[in-house]
N, C-alpha and C positions, 0 to 999 in steps of 0.2 A: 817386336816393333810396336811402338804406341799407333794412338788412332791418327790418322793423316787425310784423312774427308777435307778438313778445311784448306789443306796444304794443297791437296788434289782440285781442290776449286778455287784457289788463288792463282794456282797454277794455268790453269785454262782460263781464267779471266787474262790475267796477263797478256797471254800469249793469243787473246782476241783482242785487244789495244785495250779494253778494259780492266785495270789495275783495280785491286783491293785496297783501301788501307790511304790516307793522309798521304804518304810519299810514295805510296803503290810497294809497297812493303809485303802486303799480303799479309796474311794471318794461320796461325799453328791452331786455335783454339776457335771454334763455334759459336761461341757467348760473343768473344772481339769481334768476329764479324758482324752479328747481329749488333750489336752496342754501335757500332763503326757507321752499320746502315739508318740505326736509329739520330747518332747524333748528324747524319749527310741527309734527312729526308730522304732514304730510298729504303726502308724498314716496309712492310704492308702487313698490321698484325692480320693474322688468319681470321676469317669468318665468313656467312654467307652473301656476303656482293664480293667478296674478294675473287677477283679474275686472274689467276696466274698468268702466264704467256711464256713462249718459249726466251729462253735466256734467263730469266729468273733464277735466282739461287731459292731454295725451299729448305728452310730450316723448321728440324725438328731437336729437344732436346738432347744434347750432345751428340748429334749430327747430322749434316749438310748434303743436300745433292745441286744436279744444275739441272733446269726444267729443261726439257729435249721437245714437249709438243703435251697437247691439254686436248682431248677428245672429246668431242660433242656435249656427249654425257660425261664430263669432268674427271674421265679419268685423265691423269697425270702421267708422264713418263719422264722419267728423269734418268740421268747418268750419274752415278754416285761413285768415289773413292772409297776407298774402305769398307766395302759394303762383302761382306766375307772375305775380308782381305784381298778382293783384287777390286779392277776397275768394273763395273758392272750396268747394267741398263735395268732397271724396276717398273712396274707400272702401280701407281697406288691411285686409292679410289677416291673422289670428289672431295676436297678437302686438304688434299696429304694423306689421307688416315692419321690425323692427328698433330699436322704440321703444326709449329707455333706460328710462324710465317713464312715468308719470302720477303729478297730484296731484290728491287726493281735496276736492275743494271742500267744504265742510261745510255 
């Protein structure tokens, strides 16, 4: 099985009324979504005033999670696809640990 993160977050967008994608099509690949958020204004490249918030998707190079909650001190929890092949809950530190960004789900 290939990597599926972005399919796993197309997926739960959807099925929050929030569609990914021009015709809500959703996307296979990580780069399409970020490009997709960049050409819609909901792209937020990463850095420090960058405020995540729950529902954000948080991309890092070749793969995706969906922000789940941002604690005080900027840890992040996210739910990720793909994340040793199952469905999983993560906590990374202030920043992403190295996120390129998030998109701002409207």
């Amino acid at each position: 099985m290939g990597p599926w993160c972005a399919y796993f977050a197309s997926w739960v967008a959807k099925e929050n009324g929030k569609p990914l994608g021009d015709r809500g099509q959703g996307f296979a690949r990580v780069d399409d979504v970020y490009a997709w958020a960049q050409r819609t204004g909901r792209a937020l490249p990463n850095g420090p005033a960058v405020q995540p918030r729950a529902g954000d998707l948080i991309i890092w190079d070749e793969h995706m999670g969906i922000v789940e909650s941002v604690a005080a001190d900027g840890t992040i929890t996210t739910i990720e696809g793909n994340s040793s092949d199952s469905v999983a809950r993560r906590q990374h530190g202030k920043g992403g640990d190295g996120a390129i960004g998030y998109v701002r789900m409207r």
